[in-house]
C-alpha positions as CSV (number, residue, x, y, z in Angstrom):
1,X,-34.4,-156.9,103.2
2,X,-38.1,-156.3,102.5
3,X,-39.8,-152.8,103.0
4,X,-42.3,-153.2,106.0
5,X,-45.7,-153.9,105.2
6,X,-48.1,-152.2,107.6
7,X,-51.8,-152.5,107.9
8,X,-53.2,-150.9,110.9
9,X,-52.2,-152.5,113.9
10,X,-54.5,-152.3,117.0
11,X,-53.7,-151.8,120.3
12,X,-54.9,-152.9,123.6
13,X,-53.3,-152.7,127.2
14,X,-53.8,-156.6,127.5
15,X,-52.4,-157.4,123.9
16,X,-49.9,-160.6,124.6
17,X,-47.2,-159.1,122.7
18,X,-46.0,-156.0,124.3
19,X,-46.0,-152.9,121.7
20,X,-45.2,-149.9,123.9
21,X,-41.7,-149.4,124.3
22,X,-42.2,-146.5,126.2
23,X,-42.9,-142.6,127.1
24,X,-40.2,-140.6,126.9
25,X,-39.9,-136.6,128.7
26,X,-41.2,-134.9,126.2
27,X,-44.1,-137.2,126.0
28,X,-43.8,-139.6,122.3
29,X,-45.2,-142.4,122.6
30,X,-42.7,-145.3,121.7
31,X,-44.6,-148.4,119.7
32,X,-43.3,-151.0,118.2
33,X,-45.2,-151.4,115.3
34,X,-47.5,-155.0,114.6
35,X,-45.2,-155.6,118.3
36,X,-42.2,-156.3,115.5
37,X,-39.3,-154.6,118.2
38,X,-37.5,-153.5,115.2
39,X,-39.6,-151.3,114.1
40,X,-39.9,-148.5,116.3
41,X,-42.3,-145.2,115.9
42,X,-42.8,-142.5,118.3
43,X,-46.1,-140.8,117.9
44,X,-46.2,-137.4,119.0
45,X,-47.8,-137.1,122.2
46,X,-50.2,-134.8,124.4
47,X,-48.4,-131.9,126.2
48,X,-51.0,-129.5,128.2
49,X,-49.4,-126.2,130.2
50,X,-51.9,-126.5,133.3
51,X,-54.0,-129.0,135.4
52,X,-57.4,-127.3,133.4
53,X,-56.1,-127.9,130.3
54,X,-55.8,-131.5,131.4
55,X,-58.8,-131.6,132.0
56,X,-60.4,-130.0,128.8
57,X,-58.3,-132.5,126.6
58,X,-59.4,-135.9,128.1
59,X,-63.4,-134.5,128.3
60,X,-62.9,-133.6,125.3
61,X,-61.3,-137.4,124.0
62,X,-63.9,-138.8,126.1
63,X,-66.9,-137.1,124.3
64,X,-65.6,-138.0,120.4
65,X,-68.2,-139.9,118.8
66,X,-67.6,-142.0,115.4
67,X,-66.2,-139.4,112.7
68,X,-64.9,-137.2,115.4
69,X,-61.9,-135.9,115.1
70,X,-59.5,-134.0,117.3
71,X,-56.0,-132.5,116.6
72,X,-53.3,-132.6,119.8
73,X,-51.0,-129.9,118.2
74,X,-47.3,-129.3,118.9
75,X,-44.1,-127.1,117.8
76,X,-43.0,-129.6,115.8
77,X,-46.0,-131.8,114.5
78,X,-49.3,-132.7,114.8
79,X,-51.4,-135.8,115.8
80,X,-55.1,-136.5,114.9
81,X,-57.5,-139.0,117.0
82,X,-60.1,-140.0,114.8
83,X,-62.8,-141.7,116.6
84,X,-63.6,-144.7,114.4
85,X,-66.8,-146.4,116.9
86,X,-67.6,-146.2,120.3
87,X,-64.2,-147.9,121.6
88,X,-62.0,-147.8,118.5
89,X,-59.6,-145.1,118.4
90,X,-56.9,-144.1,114.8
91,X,-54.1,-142.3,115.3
92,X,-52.9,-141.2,111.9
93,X,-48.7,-141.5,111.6
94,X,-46.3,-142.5,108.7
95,X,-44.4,-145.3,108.1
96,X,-41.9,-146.0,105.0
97,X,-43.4,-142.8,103.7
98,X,-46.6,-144.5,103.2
99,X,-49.4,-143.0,106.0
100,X,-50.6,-145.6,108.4
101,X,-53.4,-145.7,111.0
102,X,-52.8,-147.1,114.5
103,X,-56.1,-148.0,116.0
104,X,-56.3,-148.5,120.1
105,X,-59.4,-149.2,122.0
106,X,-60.3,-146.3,124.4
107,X,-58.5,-147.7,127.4
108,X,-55.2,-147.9,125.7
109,X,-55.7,-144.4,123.9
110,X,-56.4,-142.9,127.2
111,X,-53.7,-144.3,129.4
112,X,-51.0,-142.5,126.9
113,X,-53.3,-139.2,127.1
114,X,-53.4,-139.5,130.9
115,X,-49.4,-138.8,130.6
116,X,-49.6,-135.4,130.1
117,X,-51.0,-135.1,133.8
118,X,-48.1,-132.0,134.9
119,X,-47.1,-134.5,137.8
120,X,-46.2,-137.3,135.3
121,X,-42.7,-138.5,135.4
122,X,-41.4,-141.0,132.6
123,X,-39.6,-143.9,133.7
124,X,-35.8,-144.2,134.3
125,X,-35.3,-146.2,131.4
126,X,-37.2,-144.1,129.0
127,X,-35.1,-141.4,129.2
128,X,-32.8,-142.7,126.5
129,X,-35.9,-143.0,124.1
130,X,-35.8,-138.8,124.4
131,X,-32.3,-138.8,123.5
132,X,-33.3,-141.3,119.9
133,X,-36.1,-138.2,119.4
134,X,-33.4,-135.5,119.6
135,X,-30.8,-137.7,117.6
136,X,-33.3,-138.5,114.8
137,X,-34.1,-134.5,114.6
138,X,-30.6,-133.6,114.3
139,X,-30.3,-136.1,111.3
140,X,-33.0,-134.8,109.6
141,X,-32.1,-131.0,109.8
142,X,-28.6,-132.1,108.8
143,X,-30.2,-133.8,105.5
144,X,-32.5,-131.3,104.6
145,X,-29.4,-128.8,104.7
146,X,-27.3,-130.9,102.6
């Protein structure tokens, strides 16, 4: 089998093939990468505690401008936006070990943020895709004990 090749994809809601698998609970977004099903990455995504801080986060994604960067932070890892031009948006993650940037246009990039809205409620079906999350973090704790 050849190791997967990845220069950065782009993203746009009205991309003919479909790359977002999903949203799961804790709020990962689930792409498949290049829209090649097989290989599946869940980027970390934005969890606020309140309705203000809502707020905050997407004024403050709205007003990046190109070489802007901004950090959504969690327990467990961290994502950065980097605003690349007016409606091109990277999202740094890893991939075979080797980093790789997923670019989306504003619209896209702002449809996952609008997620973390404390009403949100992931689909049915997406529910399964935070049981892969927990499942891949028990492996890894389990190897890293070994």
């Amino acid at each position: 089998m050849k190791p997967l090749f990845c220069l950065s994809p782009r993203y746009r809601l009205d991309d003919e093939s479909p790359w977002l698998e999903g949203i799961d609970p804790s709020r990962h977004y689930w792409i498949a990468v290049n829209g090649d099903k097989k290989v599946t990455l869940a980027l970390p995504g934005l969890i606020v505690s309140s309705i203000d801080d809502f707020k905050q986060v997407v004024r403050k994604f709205r007003s990046l401008q190109p070489g802007e960067v901004m950090s959504l932070a969690r327990i467990s890892s961290r994502c950065m936006i980097r605003c690349i031009t007016d409606n091109c948006y990277a999202v740094e993650a890893r991939i075979n070990d080797a980093p790789v940037c997923h670019l989306f246009d504003r619209e896209a990039l702002e449809s996952l943020l609008m997620t973390a809205h404390p009403d949100w409620q992931c689909s049915p079906s997406d529910i399964e895709l935070g049981r892969k999350i927990l499942l891949r973090s028990l492996e890894q704790a389990t190897i890293s004990q070994s």
